[in-house]
N, C-alpha and C positions, 0 to 999 in steps of 0.2 A: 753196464753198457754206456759209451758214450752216444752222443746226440749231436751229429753237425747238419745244419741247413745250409744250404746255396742259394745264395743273391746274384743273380748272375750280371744285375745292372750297375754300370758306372755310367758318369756324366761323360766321363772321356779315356779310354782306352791308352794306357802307360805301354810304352816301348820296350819296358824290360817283363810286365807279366805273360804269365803261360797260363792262369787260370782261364776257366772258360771264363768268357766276359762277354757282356756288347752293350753300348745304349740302348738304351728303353727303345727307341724306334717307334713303330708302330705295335709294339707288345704289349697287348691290357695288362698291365700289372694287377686290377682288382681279380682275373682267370687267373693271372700266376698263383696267386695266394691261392684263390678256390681251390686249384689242385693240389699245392703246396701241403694244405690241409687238408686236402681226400686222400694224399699219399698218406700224410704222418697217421691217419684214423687207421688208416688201412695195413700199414707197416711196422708201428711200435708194437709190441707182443709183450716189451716188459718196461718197468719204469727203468728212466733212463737217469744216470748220476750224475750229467753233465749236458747243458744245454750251449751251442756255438753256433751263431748265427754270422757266415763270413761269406767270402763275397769275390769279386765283385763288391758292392758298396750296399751291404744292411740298411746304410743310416743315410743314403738319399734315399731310402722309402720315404712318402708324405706321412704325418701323424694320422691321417685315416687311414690308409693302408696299414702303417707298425702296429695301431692299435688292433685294426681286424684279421692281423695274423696273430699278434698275440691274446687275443680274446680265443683264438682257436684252441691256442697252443693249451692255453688254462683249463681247456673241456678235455684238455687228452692228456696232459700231464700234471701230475700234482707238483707242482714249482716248490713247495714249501720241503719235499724230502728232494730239488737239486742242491749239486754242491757248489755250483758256479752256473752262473748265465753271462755268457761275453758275446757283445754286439762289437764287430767290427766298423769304425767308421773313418770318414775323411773328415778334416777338419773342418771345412769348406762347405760340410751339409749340413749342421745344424746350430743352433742359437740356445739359449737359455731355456726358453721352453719346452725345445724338442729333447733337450738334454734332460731337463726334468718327465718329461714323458719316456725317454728308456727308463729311468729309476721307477717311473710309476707301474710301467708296463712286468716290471720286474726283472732289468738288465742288474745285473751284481757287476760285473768288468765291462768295462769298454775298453779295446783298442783300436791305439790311433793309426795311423798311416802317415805319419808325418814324413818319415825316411830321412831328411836334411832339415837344416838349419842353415842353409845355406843359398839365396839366390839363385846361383847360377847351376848350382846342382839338382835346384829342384824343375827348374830350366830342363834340364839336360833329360830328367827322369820325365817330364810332362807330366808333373804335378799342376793343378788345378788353386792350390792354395800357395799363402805366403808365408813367409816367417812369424809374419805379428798372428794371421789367423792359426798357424800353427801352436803356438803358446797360449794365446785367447781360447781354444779351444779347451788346455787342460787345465785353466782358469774356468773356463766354465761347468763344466763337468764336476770341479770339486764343491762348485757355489749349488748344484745340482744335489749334492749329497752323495756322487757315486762312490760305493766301498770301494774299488780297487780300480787303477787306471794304467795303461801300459802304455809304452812308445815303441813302436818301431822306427829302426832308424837303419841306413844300408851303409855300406864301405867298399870301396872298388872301384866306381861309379867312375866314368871316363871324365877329366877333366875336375875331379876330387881333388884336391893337394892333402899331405897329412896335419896341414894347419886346418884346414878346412874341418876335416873329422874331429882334432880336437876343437877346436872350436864348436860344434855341432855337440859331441858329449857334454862337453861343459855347461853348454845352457839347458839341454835335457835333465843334468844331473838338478840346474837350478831351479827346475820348476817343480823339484820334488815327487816325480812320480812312483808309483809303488812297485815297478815292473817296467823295464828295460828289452827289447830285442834288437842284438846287435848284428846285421844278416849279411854276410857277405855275398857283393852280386854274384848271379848266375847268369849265364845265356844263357837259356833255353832256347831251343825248336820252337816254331812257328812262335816268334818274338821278333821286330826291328829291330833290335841291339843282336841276337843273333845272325839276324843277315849282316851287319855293318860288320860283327866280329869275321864272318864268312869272305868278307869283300875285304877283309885287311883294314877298314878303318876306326878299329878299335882290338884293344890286345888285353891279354891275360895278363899276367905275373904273380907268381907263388910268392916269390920273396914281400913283393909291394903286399897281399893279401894279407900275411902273416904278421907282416908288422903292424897295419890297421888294428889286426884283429890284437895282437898284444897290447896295445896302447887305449883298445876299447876293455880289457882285462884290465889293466894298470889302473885305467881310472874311476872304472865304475867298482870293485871289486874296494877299492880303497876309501870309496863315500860310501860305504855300508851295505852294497847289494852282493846278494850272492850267487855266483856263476854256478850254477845249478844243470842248464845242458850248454851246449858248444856256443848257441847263441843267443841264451836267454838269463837275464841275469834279475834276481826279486828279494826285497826287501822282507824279511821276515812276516812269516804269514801270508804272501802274495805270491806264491810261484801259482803258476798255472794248472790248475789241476786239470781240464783239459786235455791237455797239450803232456800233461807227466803219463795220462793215461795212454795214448798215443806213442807213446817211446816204453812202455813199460808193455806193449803187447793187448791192451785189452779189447773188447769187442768195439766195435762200432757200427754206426744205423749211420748213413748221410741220404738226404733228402732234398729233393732239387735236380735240375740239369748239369748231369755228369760228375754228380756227386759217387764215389766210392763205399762201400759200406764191407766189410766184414766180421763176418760172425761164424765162430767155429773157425773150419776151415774151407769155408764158403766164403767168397770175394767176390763182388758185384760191383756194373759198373752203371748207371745209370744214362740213360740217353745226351749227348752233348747238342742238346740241339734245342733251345727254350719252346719254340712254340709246336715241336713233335714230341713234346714232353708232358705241355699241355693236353694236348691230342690223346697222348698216350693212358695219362692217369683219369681222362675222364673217361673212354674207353675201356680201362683193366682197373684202374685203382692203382696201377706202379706204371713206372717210367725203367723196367730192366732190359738192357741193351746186350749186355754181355757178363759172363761169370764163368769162374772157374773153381776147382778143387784144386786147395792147397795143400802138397806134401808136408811131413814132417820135416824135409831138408831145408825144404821154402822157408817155414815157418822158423826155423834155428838161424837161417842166416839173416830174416830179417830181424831176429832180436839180437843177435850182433850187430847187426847196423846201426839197430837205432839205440841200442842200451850201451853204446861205448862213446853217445853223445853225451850223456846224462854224470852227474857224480857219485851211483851210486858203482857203473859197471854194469861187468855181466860175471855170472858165475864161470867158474874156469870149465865146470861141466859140459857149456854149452862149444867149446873148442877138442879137436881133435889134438890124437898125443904131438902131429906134429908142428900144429898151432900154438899148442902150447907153450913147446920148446921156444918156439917165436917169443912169443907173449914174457917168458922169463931174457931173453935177450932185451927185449923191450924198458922191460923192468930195471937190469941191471944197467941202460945208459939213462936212466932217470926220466926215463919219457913216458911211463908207467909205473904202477905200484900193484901188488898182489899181495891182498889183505883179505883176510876171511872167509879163502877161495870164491873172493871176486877181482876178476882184473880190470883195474881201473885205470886211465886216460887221467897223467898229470899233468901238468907245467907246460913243454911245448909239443908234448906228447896230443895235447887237446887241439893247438891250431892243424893236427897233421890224422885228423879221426877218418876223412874220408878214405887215405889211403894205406893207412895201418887196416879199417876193415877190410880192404880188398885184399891185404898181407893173408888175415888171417880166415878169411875165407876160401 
């Protein structure tokens, strides 16, 4: 079973996220953890093989608060059998100290939120941080001792040029990180860049996506990372275990406000709402808003979705005879390969996964 927590606090609310979010406000953060930690007593049933703490912003918790949740964490989970613990953070929230306090606290990964390398792009996204604090960050992280450190980074982004993105890899590539994600923008629903896409004053383009996305293949894939799913690319020994679990189908436990969680074929959704969340888990011990029973169909077509991001595939099992047939068309114009009776996403077969799965669905 995996293990994700929800932060639901940032300093300042990005125009292109959909997660739940909001400033701290008036929200006790010392309550949130309280319940935080009356959910997870209340909720874990087994050891979990993967600890993720994401957000919203993890790592503007203060070092009282990180510590007093992860002193919880330590009374309910034996850390020493996870296989990963990744704190998501902003570059912008922490200093040397606090970076040695995830290592102490027993963070294994950190990822960063960096998105750009570029000024006016992080302009655009309502980033908080700058270039220099963006690099000084995984400068300090490694002066910290952290084992693995990732970057995210976006393409798409209005007013991006494609010198801009290589430029942006290039210097990622130079600070030597262990783990790369390369995320092409989305608009989401209830998002600012969704309304302005809405209103016409921002546009899509497939072709423009695809070539980001090739030229983030080209360069990272050639200084030694390995494109491992559609937009995550890691240096040997670093892929995400996490996040492999998540595309590979396995259980999951999330905890927090309107955190997700399924197990079996049981899917829950947790309350979207921080301080009726509180309310709720001191009240019941859970925060459960809404669930459903997932069919077997459900359950096939989400591991086509997510297993045809990955390089392992998906078994050819998992497709009917006349998906199939698809799937060997696929194959035969080089945009696939069927190996081992699994059909797997090659070359620019990968930049084109969202709507090859809707093919074969």
């Amino acid at each position: 079973m995996l293990l994700y927590l929800h932060i639901p606090f940032c300093h300042r609310v990005c125009p292109y996220c959909s997660f739940y979010k909001h400033t701290p406000g008036d929200t006790p953060i010392g309550k949130f953890i309280d319940a935080l930690t009356t959910e997870a007593r209340s909720r874990i049933q087994s050891p979990p093989r993967t600890l993720y703490l994401g957000g919203g912003t993890p790592s503007m918790l203060s070092p009282g608060h990180l510590t007093r949740l992860f002193t919880a964490l330590h009374g309910i989970i034996d850390f020493s059998k996870l296989a990963e613990v990744t704190l998501e953070a902003n570059p912008a929230t922490f200093d040397l100290g606090k970076a040695r306090l995830f290592r102490d606290l027993g963070v294994t990964r950190v990822s960063l939120g960096i998105q750009s390398f570029t000024p006016h792009v992080l302009e655009t996204l309502g980033r908080e941080h700058s270039p220099a604090q963006a690099s000084e960050a995984v400068h300090l992280l490694r002066q910290a001792g952290m084992p693995s450190i990732n970057i995210d980074l976006m393409f798409s982004i209005p007013g991006q040029s494609k010198a801009d993105w290589q430029a942006t890899l290039e210097h990622a590539i130079s600070l030597k990180p262990d783990h790369i994600s390369a995320y092409n923008l989305t608009y989401e629903e209830d998002t600012a860049f969704f309304d302005s896409l809405r209103r016409g004053e921002m546009r899509e383009n497939e072709d423009h996506d695809a070539e980001f996305f090739h030229l983030a293949d080209e360069l990272l894939t050639s200084s030694g990372f390995h494109h491992y799913e559609t937009s995550n690319y890691a240096r040997a020994g670093h892929h995400s275990t996490h996040n492999q679990g998540y595309w590979q189908g396995e259980d999951y436990l999330g905890l927090g406000p309107s955190a997700i969680s399924t197990l079996g074929n049981t899917r829950w959704k947790n309350l979207p709402d921080t301080a009726g969340y509180v309310a709720q888990v001191v009240a019941m011990g859970h925060a459960l808003a809404e669930s459903e029973t997932l069919d077997p169909e459900a359950r096939r077509l989400e591991r086509i979705a997510l297993g045809l991001r990955t390089t392992e595939g998906i078994p050819l099992t998992l497709l009917s005879p006349e998906s199939r047939q698809h799937a060997s068309h696929l194959a035969n114009e080089g945009l696939a390969s069927i190996t081992g009776g699994r059909f797997i996403l090659i070359h620019h077969g990968r930049a084109l996964v969202d709507p090859i799965a809707a093919e074969l669905v």
